[in-house]
N, C-alpha and C positions, 0 to 999 in steps of 0.2 A: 479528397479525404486525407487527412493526416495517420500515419503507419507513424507506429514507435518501434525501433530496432534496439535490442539490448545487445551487448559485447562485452564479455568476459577473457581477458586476457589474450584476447586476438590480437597479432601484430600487425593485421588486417583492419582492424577498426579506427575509423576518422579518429584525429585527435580534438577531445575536448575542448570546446569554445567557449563554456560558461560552466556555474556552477551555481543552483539553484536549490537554497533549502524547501526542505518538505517533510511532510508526515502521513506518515501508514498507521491504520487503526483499527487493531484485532478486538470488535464488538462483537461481543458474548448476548447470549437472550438468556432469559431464565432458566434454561435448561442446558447452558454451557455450547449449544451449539454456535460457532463460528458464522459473520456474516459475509458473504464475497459476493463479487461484481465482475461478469463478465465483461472486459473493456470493450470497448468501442473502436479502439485502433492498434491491437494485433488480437481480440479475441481472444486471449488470454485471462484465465481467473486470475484475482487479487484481490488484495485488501482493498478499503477506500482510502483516496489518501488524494493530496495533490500541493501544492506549493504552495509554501505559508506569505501571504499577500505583506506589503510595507504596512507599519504601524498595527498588526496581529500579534496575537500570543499564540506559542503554539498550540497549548489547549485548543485555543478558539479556532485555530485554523482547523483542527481535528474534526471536533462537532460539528464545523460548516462543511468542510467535505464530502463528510461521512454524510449528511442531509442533503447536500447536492448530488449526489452520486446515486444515495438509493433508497432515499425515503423515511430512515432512522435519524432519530434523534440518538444522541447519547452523552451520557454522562462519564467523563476522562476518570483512570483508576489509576494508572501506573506506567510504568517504563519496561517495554521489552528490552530497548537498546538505541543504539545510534549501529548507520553503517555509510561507512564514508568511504569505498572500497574506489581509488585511483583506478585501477585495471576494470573496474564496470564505468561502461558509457554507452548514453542512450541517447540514440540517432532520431531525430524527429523529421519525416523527408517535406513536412510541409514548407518548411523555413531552414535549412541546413542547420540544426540546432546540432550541437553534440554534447550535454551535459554530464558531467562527472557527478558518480551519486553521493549524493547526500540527503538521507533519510531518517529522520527520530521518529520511531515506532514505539506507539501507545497504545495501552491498554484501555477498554472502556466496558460499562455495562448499555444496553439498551432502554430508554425508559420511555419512547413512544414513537408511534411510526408503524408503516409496513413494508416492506420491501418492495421499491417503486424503480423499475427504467430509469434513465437519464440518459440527454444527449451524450454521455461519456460513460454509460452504464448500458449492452444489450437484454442483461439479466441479472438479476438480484437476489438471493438465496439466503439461506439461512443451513448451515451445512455440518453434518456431525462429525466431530473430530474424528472419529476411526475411518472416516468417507474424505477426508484431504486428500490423500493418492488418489483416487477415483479424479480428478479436477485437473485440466492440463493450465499450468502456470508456470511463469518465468523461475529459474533459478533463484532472483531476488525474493520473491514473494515464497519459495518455498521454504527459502532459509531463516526466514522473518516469521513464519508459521510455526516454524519446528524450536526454534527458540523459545517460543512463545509456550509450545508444547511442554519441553523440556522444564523449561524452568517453572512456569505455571503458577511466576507471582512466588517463588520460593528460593530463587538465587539470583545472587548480581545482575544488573542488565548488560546485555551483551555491547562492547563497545568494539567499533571495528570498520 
C-alpha cells in the first residue's frame, strides 16, 4: 500500500523529484457544513483533491476529484488560494516520489450526490465548521481550511 509523508521544513526531508499540479476543493452543502475524506494512505482528514490530468481544466479536475473521492458532485464557486510552499514535500514510499507542493484550492457548492468511500477515500463526511479541530489532518489541509474560514469568499485569495 502506498503511505504519503509530508515534510515541512525538515532538513531531514528527501529532496523533491517532481513537481505536480493539483487541486483541493472546500465543498459546502446547503447548510455550510464542510465535506472531508479520510485518506486512504496516512488516514489523515482532508479536502478532496488530486492531480489535474494533461488536457484538463482545473474546474474540471476539481468536480472529478471531488466525485472520485467521495460521491459528490459539485458545482466550482471560487478561489481560496494557490500554495506552492518549496519547504513542503510529499514522500510517496510506493514509487520514491518526493513532490514539491503545488495546490489551487477552490471553492465549490454541492449539488448531488452522497458521501460515498473510495479506493482513496476510508470515510466521507459532511463536517461543521466549529467541529474542524475535532478532525486530525495534515498542516496543509489545516491551513487551506482556515483560509477558507478566514476569508469566507470576502478577501483576496491566499497566494503562497
Amino acid at each position: 500500500m502506498t503511505h504519503r509523508i509530508d515534510f515541512y521544513n525538515d532538513p531531514q526531508a528527501p529532496a523533491a523529484n517532481s513537481l505536480v499540479p493539483s487541486v483541493n476543493v472546500v465543498v459546502t452543502n446547503e447548510v455550510g457544513d464542510i465535506l472531508l475524506r479520510r485518506r486512504s494512505d496516512n488516514d489523515n482528514w482532508a479536502l478532496p483533491g488530486g492531480a489535474i490530468d494533461l488536457g484538463e481544466s482545473i474546474p474540471a479536475a476539481a468536480v472529478r476529484e471531488t466525485l472520485e473521492e467521495t460521491g459528490i458532485t459539485c458545482e466550482i464557486r471560487g478561489l481560496v488560494g494557490t500554495y506552492s510552499d518549496p519547504n513542503h514535500v510529499i514522500f510517496y514510499t510506493s514509487n520514491g516520489e518526493v513532490r514539491q507542493e503545488f495546490s489551487i484550492v477552490l471553492t465549490a457548492r454541492a449539488v448531488a450526490g452522497e458521501p460515498t468511500p473510495s479506493d482513496e477515500s476510508r470515510e466521507v463526511r459532511w463536517v461543521p465548521r466549529d467541529e474542524m479541530s475535532n478532525y486530525r489532518m495534515d498542516r496543509s489541509m489545516s491551513l487551506r481550511i482556515s483560509h477558507y474560514l478566514q476569508s469566507d469568499g470576502s478577501h483576496s485569495p491566499h497566494i503562497g
